[in-house]
C-alpha positions as CSV (number, residue, x, y, z in Angstrom):
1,X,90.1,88.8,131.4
2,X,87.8,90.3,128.8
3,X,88.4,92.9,126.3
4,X,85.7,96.0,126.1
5,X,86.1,97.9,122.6
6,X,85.9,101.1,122.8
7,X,82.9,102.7,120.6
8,X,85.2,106.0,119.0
9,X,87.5,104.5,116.3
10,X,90.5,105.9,115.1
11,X,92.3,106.2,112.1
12,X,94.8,103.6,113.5
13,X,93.5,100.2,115.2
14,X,90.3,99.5,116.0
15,X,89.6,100.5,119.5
16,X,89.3,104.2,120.9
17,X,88.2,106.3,123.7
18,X,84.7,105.2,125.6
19,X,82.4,107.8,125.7
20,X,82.5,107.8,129.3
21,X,86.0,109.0,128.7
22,X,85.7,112.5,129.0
23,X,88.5,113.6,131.3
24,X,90.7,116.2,130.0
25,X,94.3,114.6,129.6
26,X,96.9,116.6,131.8
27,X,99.3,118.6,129.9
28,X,102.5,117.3,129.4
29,X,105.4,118.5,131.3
30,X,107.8,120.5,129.3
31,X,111.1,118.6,128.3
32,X,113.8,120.3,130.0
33,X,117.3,121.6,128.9
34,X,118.7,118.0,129.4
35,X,116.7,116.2,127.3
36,X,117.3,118.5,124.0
37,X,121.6,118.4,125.4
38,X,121.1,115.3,125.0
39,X,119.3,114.3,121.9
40,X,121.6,116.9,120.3
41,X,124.6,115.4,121.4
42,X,123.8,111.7,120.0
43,X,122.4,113.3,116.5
44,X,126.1,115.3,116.4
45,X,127.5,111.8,117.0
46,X,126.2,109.6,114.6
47,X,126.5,112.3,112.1
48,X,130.3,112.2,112.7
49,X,130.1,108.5,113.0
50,X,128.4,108.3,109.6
51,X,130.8,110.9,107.8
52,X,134.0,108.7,108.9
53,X,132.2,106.1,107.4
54,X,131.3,108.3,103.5
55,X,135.0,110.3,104.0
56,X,137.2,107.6,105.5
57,X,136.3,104.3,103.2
58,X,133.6,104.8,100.9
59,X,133.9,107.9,98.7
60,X,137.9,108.0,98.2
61,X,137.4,104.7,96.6
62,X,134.2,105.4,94.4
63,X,131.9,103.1,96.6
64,X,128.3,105.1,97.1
65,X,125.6,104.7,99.6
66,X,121.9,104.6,98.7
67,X,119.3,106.8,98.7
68,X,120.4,110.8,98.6
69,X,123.4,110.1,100.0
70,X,124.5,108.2,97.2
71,X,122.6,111.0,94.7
72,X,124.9,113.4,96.4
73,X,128.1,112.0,96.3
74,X,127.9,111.5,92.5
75,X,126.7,114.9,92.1
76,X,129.8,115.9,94.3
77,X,131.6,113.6,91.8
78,X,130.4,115.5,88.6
79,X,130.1,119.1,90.2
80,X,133.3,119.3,92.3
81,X,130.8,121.2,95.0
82,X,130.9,119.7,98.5
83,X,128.8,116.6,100.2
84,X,127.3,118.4,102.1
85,X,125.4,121.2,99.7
86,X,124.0,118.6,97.9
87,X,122.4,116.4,101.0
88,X,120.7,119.6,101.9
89,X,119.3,120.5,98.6
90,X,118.1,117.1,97.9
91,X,116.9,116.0,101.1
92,X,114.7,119.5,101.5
93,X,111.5,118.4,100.0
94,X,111.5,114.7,101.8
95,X,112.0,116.7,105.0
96,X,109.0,118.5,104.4
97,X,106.9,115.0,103.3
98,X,108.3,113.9,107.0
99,X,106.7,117.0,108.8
100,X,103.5,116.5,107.4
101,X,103.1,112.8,107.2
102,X,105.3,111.6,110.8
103,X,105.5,114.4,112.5
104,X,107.5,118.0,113.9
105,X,109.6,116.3,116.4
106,X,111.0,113.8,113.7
107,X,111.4,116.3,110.8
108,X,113.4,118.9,113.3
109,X,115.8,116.0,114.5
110,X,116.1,115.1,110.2
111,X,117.5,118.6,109.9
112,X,119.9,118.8,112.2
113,X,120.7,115.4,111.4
114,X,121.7,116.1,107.7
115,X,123.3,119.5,109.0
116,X,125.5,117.9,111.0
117,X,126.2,115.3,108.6
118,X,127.5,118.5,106.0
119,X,129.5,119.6,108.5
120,X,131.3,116.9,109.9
121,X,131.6,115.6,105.9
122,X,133.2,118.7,104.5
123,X,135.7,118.3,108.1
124,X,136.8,115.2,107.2
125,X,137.2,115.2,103.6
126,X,140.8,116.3,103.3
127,X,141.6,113.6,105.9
128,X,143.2,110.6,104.1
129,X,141.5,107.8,103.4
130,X,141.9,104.7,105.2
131,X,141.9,102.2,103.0
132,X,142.9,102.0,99.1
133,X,141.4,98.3,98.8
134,X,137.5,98.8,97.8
135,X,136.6,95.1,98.5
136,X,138.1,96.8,102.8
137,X,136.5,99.9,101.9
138,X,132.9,98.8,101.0
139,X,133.2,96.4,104.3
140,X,134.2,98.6,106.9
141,X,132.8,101.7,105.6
142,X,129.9,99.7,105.3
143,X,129.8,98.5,108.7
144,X,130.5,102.1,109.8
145,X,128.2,104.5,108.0
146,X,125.7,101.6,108.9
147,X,126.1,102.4,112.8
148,X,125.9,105.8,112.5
149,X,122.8,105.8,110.1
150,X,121.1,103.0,112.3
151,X,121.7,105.2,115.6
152,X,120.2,108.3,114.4
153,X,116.9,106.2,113.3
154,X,116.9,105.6,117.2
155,X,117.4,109.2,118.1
156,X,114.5,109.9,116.1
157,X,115.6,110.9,112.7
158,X,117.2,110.2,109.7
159,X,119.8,111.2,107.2
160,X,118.1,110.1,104.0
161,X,115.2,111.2,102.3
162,X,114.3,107.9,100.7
163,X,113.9,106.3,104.4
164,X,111.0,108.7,104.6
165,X,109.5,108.1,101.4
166,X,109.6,104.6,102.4
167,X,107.5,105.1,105.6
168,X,105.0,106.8,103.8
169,X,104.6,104.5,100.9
170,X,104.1,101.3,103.5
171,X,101.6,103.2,104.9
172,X,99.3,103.7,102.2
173,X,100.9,100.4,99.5
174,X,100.8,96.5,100.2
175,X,105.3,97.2,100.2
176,X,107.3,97.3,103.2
177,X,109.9,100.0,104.0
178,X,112.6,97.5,103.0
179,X,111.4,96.8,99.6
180,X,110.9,100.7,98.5
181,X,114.3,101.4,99.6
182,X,116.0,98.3,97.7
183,X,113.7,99.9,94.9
184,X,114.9,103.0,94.9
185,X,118.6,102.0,95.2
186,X,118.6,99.7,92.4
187,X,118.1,103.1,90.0
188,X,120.7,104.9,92.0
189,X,123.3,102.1,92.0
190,X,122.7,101.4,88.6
191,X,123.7,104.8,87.8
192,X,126.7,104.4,89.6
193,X,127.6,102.0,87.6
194,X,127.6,104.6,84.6
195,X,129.7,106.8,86.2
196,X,132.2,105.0,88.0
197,X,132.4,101.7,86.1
198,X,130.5,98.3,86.7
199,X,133.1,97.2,89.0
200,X,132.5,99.9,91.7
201,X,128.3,99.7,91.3
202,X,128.9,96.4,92.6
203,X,131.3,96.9,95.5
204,X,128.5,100.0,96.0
205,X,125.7,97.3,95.9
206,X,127.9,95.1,98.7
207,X,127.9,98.3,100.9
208,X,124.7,98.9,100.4
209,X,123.9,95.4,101.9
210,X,126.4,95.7,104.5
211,X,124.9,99.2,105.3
212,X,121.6,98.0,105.4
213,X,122.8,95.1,107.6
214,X,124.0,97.2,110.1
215,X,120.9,99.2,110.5
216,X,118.7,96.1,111.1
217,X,120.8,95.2,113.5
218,X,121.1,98.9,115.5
219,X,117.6,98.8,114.5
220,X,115.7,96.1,114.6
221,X,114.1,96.9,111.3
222,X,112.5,100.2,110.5
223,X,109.3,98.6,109.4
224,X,108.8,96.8,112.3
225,X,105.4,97.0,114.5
226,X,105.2,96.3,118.3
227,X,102.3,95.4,120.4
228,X,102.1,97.8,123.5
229,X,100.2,96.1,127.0
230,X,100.3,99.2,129.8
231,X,98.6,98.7,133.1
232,X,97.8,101.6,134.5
233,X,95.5,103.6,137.0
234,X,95.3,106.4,134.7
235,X,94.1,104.8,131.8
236,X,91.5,107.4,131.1
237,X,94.2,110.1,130.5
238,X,96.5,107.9,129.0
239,X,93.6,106.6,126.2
240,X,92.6,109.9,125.0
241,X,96.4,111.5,125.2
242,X,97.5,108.1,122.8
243,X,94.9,108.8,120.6
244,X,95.1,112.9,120.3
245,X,99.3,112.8,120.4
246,X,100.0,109.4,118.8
247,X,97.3,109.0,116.1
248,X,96.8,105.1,117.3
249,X,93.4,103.6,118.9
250,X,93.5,101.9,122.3
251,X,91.5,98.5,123.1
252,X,90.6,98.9,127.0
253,X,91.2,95.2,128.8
254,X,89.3,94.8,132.3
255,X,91.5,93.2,134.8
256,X,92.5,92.4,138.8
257,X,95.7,91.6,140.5
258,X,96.7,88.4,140.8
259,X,98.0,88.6,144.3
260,X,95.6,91.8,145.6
261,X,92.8,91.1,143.3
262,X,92.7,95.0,142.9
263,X,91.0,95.7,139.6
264,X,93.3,97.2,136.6
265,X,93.2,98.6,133.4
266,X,95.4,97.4,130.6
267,X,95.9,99.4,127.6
268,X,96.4,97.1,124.4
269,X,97.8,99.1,121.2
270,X,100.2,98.4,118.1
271,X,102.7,101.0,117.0
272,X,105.7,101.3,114.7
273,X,109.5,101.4,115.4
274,X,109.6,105.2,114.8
275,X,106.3,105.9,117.2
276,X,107.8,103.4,120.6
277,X,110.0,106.0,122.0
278,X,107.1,108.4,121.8
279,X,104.8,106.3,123.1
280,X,107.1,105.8,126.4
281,X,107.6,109.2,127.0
282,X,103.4,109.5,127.3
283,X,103.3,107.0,129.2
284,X,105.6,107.7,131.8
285,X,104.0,111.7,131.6
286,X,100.7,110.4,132.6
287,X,101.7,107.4,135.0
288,X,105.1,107.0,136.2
289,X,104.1,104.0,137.9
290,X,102.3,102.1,134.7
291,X,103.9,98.7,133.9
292,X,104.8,98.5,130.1
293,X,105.0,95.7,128.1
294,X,106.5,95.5,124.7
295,X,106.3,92.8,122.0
296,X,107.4,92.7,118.4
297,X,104.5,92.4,115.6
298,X,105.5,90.0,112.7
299,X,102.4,90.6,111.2
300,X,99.2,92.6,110.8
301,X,95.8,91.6,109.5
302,X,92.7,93.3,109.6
303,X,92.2,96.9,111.2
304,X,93.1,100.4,109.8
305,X,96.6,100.1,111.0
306,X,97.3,103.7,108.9
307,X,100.4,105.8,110.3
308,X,99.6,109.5,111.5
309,X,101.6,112.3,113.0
310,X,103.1,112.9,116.2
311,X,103.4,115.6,118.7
């Protein structure tokens, strides 16, 4: 088998659409009812799975998340105001940095998201806490607020503002997303240490980790990358709609069944965690019939791997 690069590039991976290319991709079929029922549904459900986790264990016993979450419960803390005024207000200009550098789909599902997460929060806030112990409290509500927070990354948004500030910086710094978070949330649980004694910033640091945990293991890591084969008989349509919708360059691989010895066209691309589920739904829109291969990426040298919106 031998690869042919395309001679457009991209912003993304080298590779692109041949000039020869030049069929208009189809329009995509408009997502039904179902689809938006259903993403709706989840992002209301990890939202209340993630408040039982802040209400139930963490904040009755002065334990704090990262990122905005954790800037909002000790402004609850000082202010008396609810949780749920002050993830809004904080998290409004890191939604907007989402919509401009990942894309609409992700930055509408963020707001409902952290909606959803004021409401259920200000529900469950005169429920009694579950635990007294904070040692309990940091595990469990760790373990918790983790599953919720690492579901809604799979739904395709977030609840934190410093998640998306960590995308963008590991796309233009030599840092992953994991190391501009832990950045970040050594200020923030540092300062929790100021206002709730040493004692809790640590049990808060545990949850953190515990949190964090979690999510890699709901999530397979944020920062990952995977490496995308597709064989297809529309690979035409499916080149130019990855590029124009996804922001990533193809490399076109000339092939023939094994069996049939029918030629086929394999579609070779690298995307991120946050860009697979889009990538799917593309595919199956062109080619319902393409076969789809996916494989994690440890590592990436070389290229213009550089992260672009999606639509």
């Amino acid at each position: 088998m031998t690869a042919e690069m395309g001679m457009m590039k991209t912003d993304g991976q080298t590779g692109g659409v041949p000039p020869a290319a030049t069929a208009k991709p189809k329009k995509s079929a408009p997502k039904g009812a179902a689809f938006y029922i259903k993403k709706g549904l989840w992002l209301i459900l990890d939202a209340l799975i993630t408040a039982a986790g802040l209400e139930l264990f963490l904040i009755p016993n002065n334990v704090i998340d990262g990122g905005v979450v954790g800037l909002s419960i000790m402004a609850q803390t000082i202010t008396g105001m609810g949780l749920g005024v002050f993830l809004v207000l904080f998290n409004i200009p890191f939604v907007y940095m989402g919509y401009k550098q990942i894309g609409k789909s992700f930055a509408l599902s963020t707001v409902f998201a952290i909606i959803m997460l004021s409401i259920w929060s200000g529900v469950l806030h005169h429920v009694p806490q579950v635990t007294t112990d904070p040692f309990l409290a940091a595990i469990f509500g760790g373990v918790v607020t983790g599953l919720g927070v690492g579901i809604v990354m799979r739904t395709g948004g977030c609840f934190d503002g410093t998640e998306i500030v960590a995308i963008i910086m590991d796309a233009r710094t030599q840092f992953s997303v994991g190391e501009v978070v832990m950045f970040i949330n050594l200020f923030i649980l540092s300062s929790a240490g100021l206002l709730y004694g040493w004692d809790k910033a640590m049990y808060s640091l545990f949850a953190y980790f515990v949190i964090a945990k979690m999510i890699d293991v709901v999530l397979k890591g944020l920062d990952e990358s995977y490496a995308v084969m597709i064989v297809t008989s529309e690979h035409e349509e499916m080149t130019i709609a990855l590029n124009e919708r996804l922001g990533r360059g193809v490399t076109l691989l000339h092939g023939a069944g094994g069996y049939t010895g029918e030629p086929k066209e394999i579609l070779y691309c690298v995307v991120t965690r946050l860009e697979l589920d889009k990538l799917k739904e593309i595919v199956l829109d062109k080619d319902e019939r393409a076969f789809v291969t996916i494989n994690a990426v440890h590592d990436i040298v070389g290229g213009r791997f550089k992260k672009k919106a999606i639509h």
